[in-house]
TORPA-447452 format. One record per atom (N, C-alpha, C): atom name; x, y, z; residue number from 1. Coordinates in pm, whole numbers, always signed. Layout:
N
{lumse:CA&px:X&py:Y&pz:Z&roba:NUM}
...
! end
This chain:
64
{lumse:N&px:+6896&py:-2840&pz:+894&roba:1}
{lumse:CA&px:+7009&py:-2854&pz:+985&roba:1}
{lumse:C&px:+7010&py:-2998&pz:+1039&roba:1}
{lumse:N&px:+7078&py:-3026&pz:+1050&roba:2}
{lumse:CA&px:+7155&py:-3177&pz:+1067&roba:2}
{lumse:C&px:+7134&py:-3243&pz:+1232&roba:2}
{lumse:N&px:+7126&py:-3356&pz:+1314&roba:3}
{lumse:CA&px:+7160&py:-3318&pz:+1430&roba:3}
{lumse:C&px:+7259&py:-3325&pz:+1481&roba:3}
{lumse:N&px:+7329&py:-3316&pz:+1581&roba:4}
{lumse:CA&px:+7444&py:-3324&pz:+1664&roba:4}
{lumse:C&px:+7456&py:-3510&pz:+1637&roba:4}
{lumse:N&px:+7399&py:-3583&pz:+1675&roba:5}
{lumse:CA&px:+7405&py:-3767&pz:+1606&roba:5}
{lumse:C&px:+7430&py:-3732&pz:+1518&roba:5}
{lumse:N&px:+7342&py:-3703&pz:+1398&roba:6}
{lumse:CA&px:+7396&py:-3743&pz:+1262&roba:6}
{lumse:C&px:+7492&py:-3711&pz:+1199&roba:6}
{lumse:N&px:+7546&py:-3579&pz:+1235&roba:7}
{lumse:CA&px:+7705&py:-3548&pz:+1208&roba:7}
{lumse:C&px:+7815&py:-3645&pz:+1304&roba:7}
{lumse:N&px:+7776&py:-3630&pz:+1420&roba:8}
{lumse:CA&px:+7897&py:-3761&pz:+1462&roba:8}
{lumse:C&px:+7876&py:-3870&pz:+1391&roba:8}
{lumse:N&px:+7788&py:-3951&pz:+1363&roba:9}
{lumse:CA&px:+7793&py:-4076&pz:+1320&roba:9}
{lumse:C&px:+7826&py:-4032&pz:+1182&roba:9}
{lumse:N&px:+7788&py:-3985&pz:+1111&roba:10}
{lumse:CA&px:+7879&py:-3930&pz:+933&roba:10}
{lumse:C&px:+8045&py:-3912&pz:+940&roba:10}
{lumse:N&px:+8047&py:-3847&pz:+1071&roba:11}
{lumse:CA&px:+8215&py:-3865&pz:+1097&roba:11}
{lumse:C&px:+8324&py:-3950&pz:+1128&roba:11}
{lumse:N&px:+8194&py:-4018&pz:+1224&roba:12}
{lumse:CA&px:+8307&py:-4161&pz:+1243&roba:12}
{lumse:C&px:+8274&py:-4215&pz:+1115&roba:12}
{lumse:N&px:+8183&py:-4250&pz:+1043&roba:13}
{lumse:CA&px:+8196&py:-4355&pz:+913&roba:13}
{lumse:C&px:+8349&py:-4244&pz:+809&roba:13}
{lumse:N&px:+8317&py:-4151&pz:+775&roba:14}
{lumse:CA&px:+8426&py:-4141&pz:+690&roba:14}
{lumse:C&px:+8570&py:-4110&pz:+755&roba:14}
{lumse:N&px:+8570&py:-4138&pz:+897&roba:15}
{lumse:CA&px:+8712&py:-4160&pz:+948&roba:15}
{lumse:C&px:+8779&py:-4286&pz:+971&roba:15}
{lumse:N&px:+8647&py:-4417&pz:+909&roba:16}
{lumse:CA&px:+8674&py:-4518&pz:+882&roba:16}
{lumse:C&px:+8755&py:-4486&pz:+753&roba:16}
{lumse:N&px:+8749&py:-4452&pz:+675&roba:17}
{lumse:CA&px:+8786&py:-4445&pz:+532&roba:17}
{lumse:C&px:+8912&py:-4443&pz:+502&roba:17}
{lumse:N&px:+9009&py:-4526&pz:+433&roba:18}
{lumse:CA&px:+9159&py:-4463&pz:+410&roba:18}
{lumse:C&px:+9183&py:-4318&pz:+432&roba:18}
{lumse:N&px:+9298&py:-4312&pz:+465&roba:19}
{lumse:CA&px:+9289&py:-4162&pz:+466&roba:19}
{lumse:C&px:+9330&py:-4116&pz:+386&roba:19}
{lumse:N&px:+9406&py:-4160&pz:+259&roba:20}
{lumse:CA&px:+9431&py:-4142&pz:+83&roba:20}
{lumse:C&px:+9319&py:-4147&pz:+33&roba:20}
{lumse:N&px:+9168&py:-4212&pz:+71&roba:21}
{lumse:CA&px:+9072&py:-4224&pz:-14&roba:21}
{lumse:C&px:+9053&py:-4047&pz:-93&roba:21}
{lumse:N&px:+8990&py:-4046&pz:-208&roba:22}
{lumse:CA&px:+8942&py:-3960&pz:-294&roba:22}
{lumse:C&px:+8811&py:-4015&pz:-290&roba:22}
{lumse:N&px:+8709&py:-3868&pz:-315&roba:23}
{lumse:CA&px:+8581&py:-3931&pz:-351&roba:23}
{lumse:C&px:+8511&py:-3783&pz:-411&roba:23}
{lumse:N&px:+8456&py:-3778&pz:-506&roba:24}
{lumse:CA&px:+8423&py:-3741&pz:-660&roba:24}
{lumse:C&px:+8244&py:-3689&pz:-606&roba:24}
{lumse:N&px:+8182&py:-3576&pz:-553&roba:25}
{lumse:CA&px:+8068&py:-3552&pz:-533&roba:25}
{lumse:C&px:+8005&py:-3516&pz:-664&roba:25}
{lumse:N&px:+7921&py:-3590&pz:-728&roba:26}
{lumse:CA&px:+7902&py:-3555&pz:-868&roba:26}
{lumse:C&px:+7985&py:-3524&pz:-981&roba:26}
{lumse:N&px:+7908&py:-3522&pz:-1104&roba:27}
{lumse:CA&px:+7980&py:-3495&pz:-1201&roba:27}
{lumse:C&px:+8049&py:-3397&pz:-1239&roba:27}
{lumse:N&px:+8182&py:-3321&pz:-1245&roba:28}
{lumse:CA&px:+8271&py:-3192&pz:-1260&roba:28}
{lumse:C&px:+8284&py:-3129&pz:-1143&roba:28}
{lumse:N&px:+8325&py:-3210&pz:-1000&roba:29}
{lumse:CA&px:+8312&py:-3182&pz:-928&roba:29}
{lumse:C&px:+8489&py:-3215&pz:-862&roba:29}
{lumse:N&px:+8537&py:-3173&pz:-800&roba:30}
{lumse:CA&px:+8699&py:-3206&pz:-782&roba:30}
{lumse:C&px:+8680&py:-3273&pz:-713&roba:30}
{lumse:N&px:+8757&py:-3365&pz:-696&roba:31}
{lumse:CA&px:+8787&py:-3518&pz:-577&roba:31}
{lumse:C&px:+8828&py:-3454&pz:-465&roba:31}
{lumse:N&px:+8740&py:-3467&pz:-324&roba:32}
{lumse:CA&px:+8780&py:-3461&pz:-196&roba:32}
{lumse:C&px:+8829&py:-3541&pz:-145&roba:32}
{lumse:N&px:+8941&py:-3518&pz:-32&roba:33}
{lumse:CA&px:+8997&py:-3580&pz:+27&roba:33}
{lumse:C&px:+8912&py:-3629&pz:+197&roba:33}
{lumse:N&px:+8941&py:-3785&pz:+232&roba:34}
{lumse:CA&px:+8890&py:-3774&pz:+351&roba:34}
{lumse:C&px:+8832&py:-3678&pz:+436&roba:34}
{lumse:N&px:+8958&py:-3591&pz:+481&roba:35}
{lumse:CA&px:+8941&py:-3479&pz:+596&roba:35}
{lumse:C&px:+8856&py:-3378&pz:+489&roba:35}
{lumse:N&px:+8865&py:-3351&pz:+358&roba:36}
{lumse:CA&px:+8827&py:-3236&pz:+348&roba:36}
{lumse:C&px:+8676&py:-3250&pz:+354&roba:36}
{lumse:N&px:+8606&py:-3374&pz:+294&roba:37}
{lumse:CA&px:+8471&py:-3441&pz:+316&roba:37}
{lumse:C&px:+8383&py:-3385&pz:+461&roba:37}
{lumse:N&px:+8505&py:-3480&pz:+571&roba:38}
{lumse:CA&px:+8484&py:-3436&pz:+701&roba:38}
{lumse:C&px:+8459&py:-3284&pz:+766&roba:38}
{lumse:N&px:+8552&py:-3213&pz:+680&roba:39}
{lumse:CA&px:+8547&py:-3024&pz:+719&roba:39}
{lumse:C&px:+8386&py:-2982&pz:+656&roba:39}
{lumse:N&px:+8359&py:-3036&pz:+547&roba:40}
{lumse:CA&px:+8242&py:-2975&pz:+452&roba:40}
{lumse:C&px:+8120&py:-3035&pz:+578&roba:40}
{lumse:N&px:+8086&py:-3145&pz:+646&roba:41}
{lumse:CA&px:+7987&py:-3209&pz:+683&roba:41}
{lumse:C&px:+7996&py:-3116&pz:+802&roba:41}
{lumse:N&px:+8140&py:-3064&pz:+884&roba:42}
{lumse:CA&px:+8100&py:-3023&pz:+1008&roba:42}
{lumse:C&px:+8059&py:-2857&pz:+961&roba:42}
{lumse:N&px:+8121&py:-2792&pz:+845&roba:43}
{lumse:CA&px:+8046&py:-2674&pz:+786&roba:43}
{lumse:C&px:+7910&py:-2707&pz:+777&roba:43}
{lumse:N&px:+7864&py:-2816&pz:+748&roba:44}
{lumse:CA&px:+7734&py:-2800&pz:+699&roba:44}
{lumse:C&px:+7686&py:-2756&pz:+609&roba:44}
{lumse:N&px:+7771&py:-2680&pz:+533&roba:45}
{lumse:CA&px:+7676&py:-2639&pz:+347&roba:45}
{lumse:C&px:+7649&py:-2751&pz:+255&roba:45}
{lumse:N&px:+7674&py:-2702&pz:+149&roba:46}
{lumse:CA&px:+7574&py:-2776&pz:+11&roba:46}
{lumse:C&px:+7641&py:-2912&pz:+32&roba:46}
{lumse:N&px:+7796&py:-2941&pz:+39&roba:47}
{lumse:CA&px:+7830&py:-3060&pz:+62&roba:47}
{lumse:C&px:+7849&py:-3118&pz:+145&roba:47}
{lumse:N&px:+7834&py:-3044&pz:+227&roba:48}
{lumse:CA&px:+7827&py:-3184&pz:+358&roba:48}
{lumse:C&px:+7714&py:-3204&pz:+392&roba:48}
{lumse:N&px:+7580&py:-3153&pz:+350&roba:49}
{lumse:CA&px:+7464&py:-3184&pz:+391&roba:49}
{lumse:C&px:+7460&py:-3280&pz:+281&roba:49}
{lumse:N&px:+7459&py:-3310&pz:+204&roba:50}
{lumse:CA&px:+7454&py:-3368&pz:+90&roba:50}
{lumse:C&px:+7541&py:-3519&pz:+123&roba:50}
{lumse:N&px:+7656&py:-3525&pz:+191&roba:51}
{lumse:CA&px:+7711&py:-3590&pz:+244&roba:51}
{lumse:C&px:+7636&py:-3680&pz:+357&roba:51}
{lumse:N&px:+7569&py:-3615&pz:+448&roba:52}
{lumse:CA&px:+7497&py:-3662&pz:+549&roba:52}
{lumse:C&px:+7428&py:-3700&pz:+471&roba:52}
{lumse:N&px:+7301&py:-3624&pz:+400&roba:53}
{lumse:CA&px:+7192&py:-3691&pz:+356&roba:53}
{lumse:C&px:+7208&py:-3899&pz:+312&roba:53}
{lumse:N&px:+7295&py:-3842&pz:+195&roba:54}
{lumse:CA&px:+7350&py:-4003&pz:+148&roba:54}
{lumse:C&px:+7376&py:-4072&pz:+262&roba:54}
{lumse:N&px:+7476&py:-4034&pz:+326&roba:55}
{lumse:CA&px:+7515&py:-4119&pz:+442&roba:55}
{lumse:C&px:+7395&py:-4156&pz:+517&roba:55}
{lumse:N&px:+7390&py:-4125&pz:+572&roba:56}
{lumse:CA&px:+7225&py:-4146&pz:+692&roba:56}
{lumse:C&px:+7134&py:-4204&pz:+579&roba:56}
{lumse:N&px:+7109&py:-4190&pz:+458&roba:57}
{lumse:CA&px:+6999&py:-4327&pz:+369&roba:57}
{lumse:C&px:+7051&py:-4409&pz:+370&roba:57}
{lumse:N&px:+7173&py:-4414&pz:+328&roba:58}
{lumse:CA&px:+7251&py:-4543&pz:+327&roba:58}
{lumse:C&px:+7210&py:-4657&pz:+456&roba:58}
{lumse:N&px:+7274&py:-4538&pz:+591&roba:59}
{lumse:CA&px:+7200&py:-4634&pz:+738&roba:59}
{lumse:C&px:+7082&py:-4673&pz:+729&roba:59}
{lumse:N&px:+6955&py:-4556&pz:+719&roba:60}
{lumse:CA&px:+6836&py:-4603&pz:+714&roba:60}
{lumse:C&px:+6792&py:-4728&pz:+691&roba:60}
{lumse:N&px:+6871&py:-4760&pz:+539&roba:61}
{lumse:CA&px:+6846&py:-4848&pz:+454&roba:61}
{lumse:C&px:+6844&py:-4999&pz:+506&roba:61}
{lumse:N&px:+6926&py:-5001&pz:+632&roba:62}
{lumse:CA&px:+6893&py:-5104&pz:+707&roba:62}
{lumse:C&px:+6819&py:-5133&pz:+759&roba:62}
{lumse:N&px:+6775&py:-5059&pz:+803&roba:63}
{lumse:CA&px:+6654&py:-5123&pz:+901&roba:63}
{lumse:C&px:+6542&py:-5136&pz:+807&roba:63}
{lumse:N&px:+6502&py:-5074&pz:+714&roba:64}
{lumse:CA&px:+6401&py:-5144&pz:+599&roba:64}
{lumse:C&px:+6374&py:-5305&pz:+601&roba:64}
! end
């Protein structure tokens, strides 16, 4: 389970995002839309944890 931070901060980054953006979670996977990205992360299942995860390494990755 995710925390209450790391889902807000996953949210504001992909509400940075066009809001036409498409984005493709693996291979044979249908293109989500912004908001729908956003609905899966605040569900919390397979894709939006998956969503966070990336997201939040991505941050990590800074401070390295």
């Amino acid at each position: 389970m995710s925390s209450k931070t790391e889902i807000e901060t996953v949210v504001a980054r992909l509400r940075a995002m066009p809001e036409k953006a498409l984005v493709s979670i693996g291979i044979g996977t249908k293109l989500l839309s912004r908001d729908e990205l956003i609905e899966h992360v605040f569900k919390e299942d397979k894709i939006g944890r998956k969503i966070i995860e990336v997201q939040m390494n991505y941050l990590r990755s800074f401070k390295r």
